[in-house]
N, CA, C and O atoms as a Tinker XYZ file with bonds, in Angstrom:
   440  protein
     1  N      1.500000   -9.752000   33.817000    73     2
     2  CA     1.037000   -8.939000   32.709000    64     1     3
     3  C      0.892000   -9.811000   31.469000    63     2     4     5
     4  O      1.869000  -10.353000   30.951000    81     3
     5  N     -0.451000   -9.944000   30.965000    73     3     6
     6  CA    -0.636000  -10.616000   29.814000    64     5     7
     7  C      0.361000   -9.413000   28.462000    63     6     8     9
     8  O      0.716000   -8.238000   28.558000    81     7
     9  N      0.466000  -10.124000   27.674000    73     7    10
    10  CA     1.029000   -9.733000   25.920000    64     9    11
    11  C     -0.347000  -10.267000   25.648000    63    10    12    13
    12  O     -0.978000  -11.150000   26.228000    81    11
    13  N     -0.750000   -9.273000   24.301000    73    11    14
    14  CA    -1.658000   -9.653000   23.296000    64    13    15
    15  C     -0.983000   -9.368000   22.121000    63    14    16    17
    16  O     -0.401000   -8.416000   21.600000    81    15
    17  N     -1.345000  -10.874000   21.810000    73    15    18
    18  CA    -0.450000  -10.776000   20.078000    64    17    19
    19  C     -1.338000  -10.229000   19.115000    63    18    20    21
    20  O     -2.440000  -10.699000   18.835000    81    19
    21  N     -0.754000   -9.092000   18.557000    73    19    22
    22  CA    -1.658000   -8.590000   17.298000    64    21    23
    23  C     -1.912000   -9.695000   16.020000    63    22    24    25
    24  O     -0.982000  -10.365000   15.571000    81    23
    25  N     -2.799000   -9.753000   15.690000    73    23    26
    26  CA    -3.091000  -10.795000   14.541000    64    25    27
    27  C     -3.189000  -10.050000   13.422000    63    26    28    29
    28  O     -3.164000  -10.790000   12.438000    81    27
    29  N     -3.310000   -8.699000   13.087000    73    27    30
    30  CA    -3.794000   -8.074000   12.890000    64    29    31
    31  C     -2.822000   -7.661000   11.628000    63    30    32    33
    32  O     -2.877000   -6.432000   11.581000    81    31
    33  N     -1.936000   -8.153000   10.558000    73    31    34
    34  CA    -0.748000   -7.971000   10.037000    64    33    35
    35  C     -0.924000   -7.065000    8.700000    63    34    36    37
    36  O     -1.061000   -7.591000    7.595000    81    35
    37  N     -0.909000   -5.578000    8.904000    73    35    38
    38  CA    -1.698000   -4.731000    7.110000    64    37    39
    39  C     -0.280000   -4.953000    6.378000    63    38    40    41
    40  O     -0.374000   -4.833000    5.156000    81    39
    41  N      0.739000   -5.186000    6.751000    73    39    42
    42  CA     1.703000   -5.970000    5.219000    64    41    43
    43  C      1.441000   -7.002000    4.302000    63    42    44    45
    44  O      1.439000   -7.065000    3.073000    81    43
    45  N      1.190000   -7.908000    5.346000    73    43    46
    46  CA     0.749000   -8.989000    4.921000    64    45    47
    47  C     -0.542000   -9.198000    3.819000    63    46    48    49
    48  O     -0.705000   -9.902000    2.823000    81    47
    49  N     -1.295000   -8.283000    4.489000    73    47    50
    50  CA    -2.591000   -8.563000    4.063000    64    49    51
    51  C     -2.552000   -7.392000    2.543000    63    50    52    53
    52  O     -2.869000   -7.740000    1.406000    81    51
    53  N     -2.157000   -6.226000    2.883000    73    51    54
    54  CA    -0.998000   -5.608000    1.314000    64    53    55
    55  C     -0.599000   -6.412000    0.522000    63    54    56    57
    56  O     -0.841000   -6.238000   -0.673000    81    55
    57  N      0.042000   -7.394000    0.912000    73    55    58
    58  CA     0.804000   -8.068000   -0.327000    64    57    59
    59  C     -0.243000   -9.334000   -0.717000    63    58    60    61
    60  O     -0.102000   -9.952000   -1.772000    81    59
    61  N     -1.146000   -9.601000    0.105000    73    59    62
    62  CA    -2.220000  -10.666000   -0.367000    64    61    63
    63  C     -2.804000  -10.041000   -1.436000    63    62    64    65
    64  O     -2.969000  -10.589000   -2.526000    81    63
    65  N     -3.278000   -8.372000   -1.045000    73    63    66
    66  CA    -4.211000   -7.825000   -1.896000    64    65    67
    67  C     -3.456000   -8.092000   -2.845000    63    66    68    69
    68  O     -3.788000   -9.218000   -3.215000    81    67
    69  N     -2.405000   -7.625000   -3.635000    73    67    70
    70  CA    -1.648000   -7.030000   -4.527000    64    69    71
    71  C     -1.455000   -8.658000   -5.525000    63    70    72    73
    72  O     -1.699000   -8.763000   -6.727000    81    71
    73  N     -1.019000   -9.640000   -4.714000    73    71    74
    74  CA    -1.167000  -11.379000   -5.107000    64    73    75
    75  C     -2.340000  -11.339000   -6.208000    63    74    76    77
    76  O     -2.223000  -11.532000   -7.418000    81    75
    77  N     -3.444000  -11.052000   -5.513000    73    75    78
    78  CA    -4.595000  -11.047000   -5.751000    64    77    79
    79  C     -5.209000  -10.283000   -6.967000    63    78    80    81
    80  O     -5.924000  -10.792000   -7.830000    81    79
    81  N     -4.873000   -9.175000   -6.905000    73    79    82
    82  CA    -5.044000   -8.306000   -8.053000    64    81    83
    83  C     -4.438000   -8.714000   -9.164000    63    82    84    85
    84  O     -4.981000   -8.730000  -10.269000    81    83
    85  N     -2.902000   -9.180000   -8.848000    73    83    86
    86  CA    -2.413000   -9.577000  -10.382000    64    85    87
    87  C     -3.042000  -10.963000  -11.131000    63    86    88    89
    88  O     -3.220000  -11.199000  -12.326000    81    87
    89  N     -3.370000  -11.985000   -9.617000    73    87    90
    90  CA    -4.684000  -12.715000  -10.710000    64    89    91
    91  C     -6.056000  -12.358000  -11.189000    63    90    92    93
    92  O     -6.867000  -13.229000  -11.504000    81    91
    93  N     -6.270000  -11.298000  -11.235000    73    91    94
    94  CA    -7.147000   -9.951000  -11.368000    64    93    95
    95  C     -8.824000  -11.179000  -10.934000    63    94    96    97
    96  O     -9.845000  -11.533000  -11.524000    81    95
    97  N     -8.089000  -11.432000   -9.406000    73    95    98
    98  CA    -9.021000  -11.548000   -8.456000    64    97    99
    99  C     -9.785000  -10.569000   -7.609000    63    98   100   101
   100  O     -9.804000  -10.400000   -6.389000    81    99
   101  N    -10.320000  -10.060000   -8.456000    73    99   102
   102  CA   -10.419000   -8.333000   -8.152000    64   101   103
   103  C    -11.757000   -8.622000   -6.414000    63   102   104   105
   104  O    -12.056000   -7.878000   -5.480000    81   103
   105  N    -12.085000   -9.769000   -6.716000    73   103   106
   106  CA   -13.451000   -9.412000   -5.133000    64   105   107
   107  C    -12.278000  -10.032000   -4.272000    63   106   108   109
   108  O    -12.118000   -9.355000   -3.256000    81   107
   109  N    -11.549000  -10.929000   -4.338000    73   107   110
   110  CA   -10.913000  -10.565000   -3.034000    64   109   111
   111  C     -9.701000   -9.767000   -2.533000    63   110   112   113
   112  O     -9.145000   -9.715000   -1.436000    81   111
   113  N     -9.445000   -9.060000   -3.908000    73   111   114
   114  CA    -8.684000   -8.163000   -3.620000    64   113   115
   115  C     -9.441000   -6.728000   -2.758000    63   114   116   117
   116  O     -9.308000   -6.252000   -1.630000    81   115
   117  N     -9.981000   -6.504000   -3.547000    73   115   118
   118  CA   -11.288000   -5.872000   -2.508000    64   117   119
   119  C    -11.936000   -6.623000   -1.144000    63   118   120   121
   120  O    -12.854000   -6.071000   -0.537000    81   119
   121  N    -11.537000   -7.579000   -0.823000    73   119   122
   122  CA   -12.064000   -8.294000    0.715000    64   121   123
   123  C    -10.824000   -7.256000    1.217000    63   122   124   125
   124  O    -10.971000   -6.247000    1.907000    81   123
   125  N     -9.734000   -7.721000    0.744000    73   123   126
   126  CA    -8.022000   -7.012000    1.229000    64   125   127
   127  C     -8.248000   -5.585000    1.866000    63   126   128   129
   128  O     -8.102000   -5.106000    2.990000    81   127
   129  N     -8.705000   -5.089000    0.541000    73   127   130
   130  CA    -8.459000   -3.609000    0.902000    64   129   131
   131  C     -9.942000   -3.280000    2.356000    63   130   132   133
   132  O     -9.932000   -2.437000    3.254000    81   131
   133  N    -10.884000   -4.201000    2.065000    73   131   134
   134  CA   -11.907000   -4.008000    3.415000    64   133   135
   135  C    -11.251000   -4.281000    4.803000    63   134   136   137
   136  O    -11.435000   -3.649000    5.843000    81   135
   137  N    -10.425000   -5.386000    4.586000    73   135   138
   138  CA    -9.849000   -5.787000    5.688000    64   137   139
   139  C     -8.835000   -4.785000    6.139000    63   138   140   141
   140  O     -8.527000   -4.739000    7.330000    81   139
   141  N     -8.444000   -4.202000    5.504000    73   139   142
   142  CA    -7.109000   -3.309000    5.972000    64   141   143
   143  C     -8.342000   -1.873000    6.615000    63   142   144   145
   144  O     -8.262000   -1.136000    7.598000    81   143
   145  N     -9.022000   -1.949000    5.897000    73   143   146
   146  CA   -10.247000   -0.547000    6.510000    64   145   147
   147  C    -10.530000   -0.830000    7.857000    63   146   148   149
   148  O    -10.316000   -0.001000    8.742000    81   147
   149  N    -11.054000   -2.081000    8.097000    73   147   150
   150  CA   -11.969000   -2.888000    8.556000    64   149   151
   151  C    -10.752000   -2.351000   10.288000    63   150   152   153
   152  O    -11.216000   -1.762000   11.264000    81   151
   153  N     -9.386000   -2.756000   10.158000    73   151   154
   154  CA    -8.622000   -3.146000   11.027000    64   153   155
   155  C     -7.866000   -1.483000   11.394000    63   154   156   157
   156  O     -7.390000   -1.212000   12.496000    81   155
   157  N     -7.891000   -0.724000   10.467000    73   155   158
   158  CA    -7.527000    0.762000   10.757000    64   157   159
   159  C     -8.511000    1.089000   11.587000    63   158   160   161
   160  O     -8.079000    1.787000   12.504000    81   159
   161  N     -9.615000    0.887000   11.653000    73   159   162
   162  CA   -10.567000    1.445000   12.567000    64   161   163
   163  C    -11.095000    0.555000   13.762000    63   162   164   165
   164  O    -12.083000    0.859000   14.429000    81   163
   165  N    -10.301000   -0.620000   13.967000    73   163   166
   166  CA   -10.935000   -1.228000   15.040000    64   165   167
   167  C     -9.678000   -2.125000   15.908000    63   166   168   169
   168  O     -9.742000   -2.734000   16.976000    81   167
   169  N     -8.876000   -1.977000   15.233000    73   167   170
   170  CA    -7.681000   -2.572000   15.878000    64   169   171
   171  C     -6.768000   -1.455000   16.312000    63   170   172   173
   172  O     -6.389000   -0.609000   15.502000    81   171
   173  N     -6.259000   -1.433000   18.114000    73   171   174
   174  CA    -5.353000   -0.154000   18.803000    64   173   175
   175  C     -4.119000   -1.096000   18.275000    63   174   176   177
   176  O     -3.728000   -2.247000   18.083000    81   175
   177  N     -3.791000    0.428000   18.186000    73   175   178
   178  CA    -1.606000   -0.078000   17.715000    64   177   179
   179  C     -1.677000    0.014000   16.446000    63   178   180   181
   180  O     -1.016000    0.843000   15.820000    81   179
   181  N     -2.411000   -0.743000   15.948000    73   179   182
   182  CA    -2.757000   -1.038000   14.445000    64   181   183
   183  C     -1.812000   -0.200000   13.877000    63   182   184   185
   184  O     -1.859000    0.714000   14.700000    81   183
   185  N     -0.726000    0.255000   12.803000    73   183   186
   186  CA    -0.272000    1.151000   11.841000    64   185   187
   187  C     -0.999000    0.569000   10.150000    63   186   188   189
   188  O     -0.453000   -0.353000    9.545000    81   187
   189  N     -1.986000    1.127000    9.713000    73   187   190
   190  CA    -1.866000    0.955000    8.353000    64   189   191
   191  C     -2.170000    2.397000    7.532000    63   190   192   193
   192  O     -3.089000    3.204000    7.390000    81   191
   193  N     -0.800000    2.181000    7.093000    73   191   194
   194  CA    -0.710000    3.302000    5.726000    64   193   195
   195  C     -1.456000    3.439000    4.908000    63   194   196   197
   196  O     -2.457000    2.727000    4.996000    81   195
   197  N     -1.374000    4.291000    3.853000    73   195   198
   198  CA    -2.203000    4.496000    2.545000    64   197   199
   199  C     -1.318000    3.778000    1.703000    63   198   200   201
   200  O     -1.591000    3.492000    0.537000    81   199
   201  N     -0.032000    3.419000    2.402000    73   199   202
   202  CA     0.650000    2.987000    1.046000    64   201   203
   203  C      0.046000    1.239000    1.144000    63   202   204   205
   204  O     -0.065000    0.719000    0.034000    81   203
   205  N     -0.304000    0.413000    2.249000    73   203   206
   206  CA    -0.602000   -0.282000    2.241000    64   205   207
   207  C     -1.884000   -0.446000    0.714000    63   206   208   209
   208  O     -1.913000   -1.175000   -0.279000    81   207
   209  N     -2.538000    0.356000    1.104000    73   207   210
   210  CA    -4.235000    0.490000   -0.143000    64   209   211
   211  C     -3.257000    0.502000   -1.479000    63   210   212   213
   212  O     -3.346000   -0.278000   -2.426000    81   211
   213  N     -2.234000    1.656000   -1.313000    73   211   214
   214  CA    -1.979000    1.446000   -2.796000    64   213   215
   215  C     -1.399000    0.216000   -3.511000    63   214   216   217
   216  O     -1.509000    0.049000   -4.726000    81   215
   217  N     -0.883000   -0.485000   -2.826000    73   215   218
   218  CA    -0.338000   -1.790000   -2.919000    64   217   219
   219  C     -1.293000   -2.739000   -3.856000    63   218   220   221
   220  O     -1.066000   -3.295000   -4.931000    81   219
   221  N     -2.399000   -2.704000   -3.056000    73   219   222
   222  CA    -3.424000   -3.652000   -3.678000    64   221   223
   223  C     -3.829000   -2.991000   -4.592000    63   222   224   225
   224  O     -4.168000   -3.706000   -5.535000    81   223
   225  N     -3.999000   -1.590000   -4.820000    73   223   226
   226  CA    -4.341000   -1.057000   -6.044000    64   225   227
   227  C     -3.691000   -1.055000   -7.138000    63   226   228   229
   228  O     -4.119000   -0.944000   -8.287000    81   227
   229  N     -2.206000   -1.234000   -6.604000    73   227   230
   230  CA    -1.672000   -1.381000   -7.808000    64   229   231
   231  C     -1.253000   -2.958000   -8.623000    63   230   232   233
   232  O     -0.707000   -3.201000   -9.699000    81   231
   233  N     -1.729000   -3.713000   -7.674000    73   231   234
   234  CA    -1.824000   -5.226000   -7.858000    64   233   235
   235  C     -3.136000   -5.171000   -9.268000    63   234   236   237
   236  O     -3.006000   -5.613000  -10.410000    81   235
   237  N     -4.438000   -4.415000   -8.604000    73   235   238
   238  CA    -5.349000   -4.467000   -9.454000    64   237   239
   239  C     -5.206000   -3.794000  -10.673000    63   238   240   241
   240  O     -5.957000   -4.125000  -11.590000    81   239
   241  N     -4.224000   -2.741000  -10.884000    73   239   242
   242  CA    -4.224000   -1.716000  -12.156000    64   241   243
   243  C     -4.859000   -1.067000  -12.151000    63   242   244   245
   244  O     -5.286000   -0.606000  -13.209000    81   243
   245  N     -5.428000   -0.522000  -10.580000    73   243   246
   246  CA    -5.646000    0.974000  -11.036000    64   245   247
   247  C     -5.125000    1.851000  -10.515000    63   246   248   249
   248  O     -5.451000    2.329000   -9.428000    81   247
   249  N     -3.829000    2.357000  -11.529000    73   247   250
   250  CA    -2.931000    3.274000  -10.985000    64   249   251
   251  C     -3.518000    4.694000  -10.787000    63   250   252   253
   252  O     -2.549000    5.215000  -10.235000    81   251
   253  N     -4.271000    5.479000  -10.852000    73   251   254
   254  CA    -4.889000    6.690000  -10.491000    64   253   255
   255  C     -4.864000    6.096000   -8.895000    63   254   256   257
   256  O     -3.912000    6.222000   -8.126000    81   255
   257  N     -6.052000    5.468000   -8.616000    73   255   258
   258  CA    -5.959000    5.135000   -6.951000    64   257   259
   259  C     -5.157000    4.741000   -6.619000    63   258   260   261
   260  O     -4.978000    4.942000   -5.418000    81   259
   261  N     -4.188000    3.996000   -7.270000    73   259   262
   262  CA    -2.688000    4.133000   -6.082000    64   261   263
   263  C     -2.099000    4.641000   -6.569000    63   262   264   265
   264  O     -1.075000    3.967000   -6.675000    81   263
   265  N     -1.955000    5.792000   -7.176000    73   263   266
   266  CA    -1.168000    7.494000   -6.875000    64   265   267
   267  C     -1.939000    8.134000   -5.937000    63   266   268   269
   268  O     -1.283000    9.073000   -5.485000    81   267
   269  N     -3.190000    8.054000   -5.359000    73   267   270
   270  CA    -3.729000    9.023000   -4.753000    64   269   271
   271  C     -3.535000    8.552000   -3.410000    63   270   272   273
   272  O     -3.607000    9.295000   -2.432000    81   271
   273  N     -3.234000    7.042000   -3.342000    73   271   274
   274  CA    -3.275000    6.774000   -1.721000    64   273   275
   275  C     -1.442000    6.468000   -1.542000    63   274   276   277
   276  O     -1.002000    5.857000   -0.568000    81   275
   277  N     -0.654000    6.946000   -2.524000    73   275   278
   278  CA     0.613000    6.915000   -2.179000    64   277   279
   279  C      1.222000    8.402000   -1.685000    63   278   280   281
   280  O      2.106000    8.745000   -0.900000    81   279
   281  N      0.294000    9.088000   -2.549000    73   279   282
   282  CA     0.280000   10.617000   -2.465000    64   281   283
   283  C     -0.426000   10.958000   -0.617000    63   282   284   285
   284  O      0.035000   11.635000    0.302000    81   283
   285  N     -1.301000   10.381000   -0.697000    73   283   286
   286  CA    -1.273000   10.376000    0.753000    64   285   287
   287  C     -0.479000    9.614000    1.695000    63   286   288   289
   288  O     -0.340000    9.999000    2.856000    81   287
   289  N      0.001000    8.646000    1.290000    73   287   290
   290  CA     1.470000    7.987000    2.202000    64   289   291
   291  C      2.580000    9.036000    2.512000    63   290   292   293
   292  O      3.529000    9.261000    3.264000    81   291
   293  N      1.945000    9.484000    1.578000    73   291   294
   294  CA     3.629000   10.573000    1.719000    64   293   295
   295  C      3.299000   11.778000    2.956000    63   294   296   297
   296  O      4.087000   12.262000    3.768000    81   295
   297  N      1.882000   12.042000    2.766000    73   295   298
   298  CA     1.303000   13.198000    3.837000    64   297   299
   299  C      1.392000   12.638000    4.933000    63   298   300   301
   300  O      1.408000   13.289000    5.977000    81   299
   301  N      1.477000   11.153000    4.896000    73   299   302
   302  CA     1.547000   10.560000    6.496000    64   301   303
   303  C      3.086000    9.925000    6.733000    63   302   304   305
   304  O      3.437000    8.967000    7.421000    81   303
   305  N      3.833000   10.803000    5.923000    73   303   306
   306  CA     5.421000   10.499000    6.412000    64   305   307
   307  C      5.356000    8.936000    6.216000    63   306   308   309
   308  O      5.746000    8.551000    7.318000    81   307
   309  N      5.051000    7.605000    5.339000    73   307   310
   310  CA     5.396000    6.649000    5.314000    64   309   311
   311  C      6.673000    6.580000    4.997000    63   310   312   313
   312  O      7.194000    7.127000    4.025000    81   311
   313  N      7.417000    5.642000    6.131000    73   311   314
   314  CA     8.435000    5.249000    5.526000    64   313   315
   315  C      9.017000    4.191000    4.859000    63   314   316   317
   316  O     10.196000    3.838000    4.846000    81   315
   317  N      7.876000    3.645000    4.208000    73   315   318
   318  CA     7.639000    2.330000    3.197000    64   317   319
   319  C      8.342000    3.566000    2.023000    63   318   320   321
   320  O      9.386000    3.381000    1.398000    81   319
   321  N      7.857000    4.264000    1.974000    73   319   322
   322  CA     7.904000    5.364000    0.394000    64   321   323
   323  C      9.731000    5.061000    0.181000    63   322   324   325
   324  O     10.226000    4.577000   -0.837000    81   323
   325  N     10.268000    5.362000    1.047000    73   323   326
   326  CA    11.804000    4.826000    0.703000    64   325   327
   327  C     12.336000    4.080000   -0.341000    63   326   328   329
   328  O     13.248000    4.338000   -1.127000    81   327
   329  N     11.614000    3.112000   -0.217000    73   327   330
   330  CA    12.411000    1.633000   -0.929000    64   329   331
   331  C     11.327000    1.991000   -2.437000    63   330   332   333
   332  O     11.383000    1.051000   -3.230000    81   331
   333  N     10.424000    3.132000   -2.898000    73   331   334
   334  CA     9.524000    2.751000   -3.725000    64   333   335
   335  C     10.296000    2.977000   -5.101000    63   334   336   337
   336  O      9.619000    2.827000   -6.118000    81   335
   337  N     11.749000    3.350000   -5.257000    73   335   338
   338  CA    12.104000    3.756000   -6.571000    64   337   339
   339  C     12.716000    2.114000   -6.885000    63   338   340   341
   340  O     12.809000    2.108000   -8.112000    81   339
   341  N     13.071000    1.043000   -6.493000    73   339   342
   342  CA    13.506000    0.079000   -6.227000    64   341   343
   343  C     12.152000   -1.010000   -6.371000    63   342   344   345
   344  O     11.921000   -1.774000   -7.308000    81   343
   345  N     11.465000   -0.832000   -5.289000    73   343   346
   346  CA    10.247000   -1.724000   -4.794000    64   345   347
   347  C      9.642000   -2.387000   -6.530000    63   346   348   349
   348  O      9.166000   -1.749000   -7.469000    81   347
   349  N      9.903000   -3.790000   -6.403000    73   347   350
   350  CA     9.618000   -4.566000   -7.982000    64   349   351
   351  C      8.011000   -3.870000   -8.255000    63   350   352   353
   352  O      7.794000   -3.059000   -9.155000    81   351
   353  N      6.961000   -4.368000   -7.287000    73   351   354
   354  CA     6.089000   -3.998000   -6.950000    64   353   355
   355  C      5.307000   -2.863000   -8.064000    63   354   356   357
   356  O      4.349000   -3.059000   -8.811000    81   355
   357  N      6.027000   -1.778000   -7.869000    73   355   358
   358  CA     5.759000   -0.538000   -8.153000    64   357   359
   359  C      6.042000   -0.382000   -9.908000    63   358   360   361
   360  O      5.538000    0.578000  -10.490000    81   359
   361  N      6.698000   -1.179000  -10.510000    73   359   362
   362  CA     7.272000   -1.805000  -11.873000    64   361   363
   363  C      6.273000   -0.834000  -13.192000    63   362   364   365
   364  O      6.577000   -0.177000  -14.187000    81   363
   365  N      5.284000   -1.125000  -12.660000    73   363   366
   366  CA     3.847000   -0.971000  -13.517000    64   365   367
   367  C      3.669000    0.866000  -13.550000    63   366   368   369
   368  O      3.052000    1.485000  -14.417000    81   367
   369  N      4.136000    1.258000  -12.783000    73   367   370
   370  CA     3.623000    2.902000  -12.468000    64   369   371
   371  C      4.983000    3.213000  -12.266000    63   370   372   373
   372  O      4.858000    4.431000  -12.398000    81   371
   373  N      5.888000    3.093000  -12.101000    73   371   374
   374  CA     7.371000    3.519000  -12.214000    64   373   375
   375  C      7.502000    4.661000  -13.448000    63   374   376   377
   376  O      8.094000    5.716000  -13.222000    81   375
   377  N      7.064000    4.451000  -14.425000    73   375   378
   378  CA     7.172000    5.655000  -15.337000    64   377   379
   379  C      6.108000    6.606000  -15.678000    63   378   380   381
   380  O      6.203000    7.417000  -16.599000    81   379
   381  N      4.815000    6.446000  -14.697000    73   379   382
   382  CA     3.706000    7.673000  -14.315000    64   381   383
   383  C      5.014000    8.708000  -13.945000    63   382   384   385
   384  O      6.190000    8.565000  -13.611000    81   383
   385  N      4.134000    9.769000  -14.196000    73   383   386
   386  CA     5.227000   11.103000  -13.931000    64   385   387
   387  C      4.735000   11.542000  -12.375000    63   386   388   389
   388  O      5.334000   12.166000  -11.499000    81   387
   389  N      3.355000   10.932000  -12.413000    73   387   390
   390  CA     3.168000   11.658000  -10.693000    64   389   391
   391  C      3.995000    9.973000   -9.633000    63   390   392   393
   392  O      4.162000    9.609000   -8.469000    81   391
   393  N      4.128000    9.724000  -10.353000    73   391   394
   394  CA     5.085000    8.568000   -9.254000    64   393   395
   395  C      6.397000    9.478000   -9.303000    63   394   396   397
   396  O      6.756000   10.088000   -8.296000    81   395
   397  N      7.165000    9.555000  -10.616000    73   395   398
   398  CA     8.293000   10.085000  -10.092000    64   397   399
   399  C      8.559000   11.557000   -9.694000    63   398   400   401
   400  O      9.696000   12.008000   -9.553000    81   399
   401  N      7.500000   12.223000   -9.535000    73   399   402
   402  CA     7.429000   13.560000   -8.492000    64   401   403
   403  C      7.157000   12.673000   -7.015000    63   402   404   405
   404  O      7.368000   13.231000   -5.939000    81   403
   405  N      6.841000   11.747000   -7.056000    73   403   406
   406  CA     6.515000   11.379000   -5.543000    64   405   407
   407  C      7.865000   11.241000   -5.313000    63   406   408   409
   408  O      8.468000   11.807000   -4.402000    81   407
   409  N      8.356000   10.484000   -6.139000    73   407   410
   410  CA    10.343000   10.280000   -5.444000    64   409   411
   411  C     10.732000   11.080000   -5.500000    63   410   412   413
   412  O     11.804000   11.102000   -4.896000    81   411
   413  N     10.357000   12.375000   -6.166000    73   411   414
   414  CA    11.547000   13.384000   -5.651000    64   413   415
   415  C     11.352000   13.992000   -4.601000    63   414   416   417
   416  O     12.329000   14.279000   -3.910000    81   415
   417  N     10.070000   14.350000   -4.196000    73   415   418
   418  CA     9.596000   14.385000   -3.244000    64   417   419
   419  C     10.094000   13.856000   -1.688000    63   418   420   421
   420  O     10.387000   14.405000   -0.626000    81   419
   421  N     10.017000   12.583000   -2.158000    73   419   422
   422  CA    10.597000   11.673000   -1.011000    64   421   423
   423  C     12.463000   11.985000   -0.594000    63   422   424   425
   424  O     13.273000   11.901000    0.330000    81   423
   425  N     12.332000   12.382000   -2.039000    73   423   426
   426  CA    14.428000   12.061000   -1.793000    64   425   427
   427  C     15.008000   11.490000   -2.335000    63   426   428   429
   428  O     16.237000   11.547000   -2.359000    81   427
   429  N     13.961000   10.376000   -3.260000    73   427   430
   430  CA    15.175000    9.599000   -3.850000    64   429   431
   431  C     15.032000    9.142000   -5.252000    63   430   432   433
   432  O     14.089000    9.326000   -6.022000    81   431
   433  N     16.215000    8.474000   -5.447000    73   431   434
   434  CA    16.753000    8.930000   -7.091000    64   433   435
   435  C     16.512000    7.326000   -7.902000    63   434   436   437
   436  O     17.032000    6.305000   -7.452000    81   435
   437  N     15.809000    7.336000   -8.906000    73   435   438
   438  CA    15.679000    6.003000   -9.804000    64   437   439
   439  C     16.413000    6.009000  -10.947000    63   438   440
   440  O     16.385000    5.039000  -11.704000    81   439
C-alpha cells in the first residue's frame, strides 16, 4: 500500500498569507488566500477552515473580512477558534466587539 504525502499544508500557507499581509504584500497575500481556495476544492482530506482566510485577512487589515470568515469558522465548529482570545495574531481585532461576541460564543474568556 502506497502513503501519499499531502503537500498540501492550509496552516502553513495561513501564516505565509498573514507574513505577507503585514508586509502589506497584498498580491501575494492574495496568491495565499487563492491557494488555500485553489486546494479546498481540489485536494481530498484537505481540511481548510475559514479561519485559515481570516488569518491572511487579518495579516492584510481587513478586519470586516476576517470577522466574516471567522464568523464562519465558528459555523464550521473550528477548533483553531479556541486559542483565538490568546492567539498574538488576532492582536489587531481583539477589541472589535464582533470578535469578542465570537469568544463568547466560543467559550472563552480574554
Amino acid at each position: 500500500m502506497k502513503i501519499r504525502i499531502l503537500k498540501f499544508l492550509p496552516h502553513a500557507l495561513s501564516c505565509q498569507g498573514f507574513v505577507y499581509g503585514k508586509q502589506r504584500d497584498y498580491e501575494k497575500a492574495l496568491g495565499c488566500l487563492n491557494q488555500l481556495e485553489e486546494g479546498r476544492k481540489t485536494v481530498p482530506l484537505a481540511y481548510v477552515s475559514s479561519w485559515h482566510y481570516a488569518l491572511v485577512y487579518a495579516g492584510m487589515g481587513r478586519t470586516e473580512q476576517a470577522l466574516d470568515a471567522l464568523d464562519r469558522a465558528f459555523e464550521e465548529r473550528c477548533d483553531w477558534l479556541i486559542h483565538a482570545g490568546v492567539e498574538p495574531r488576532w492582536k489587531e481585532i481583539r477589541d472589535e466587539e464582533r470578535f469578542r461576541n465570537l469568544l463568547s460564543r466560543v467559550g472563552v474568556m480574554v
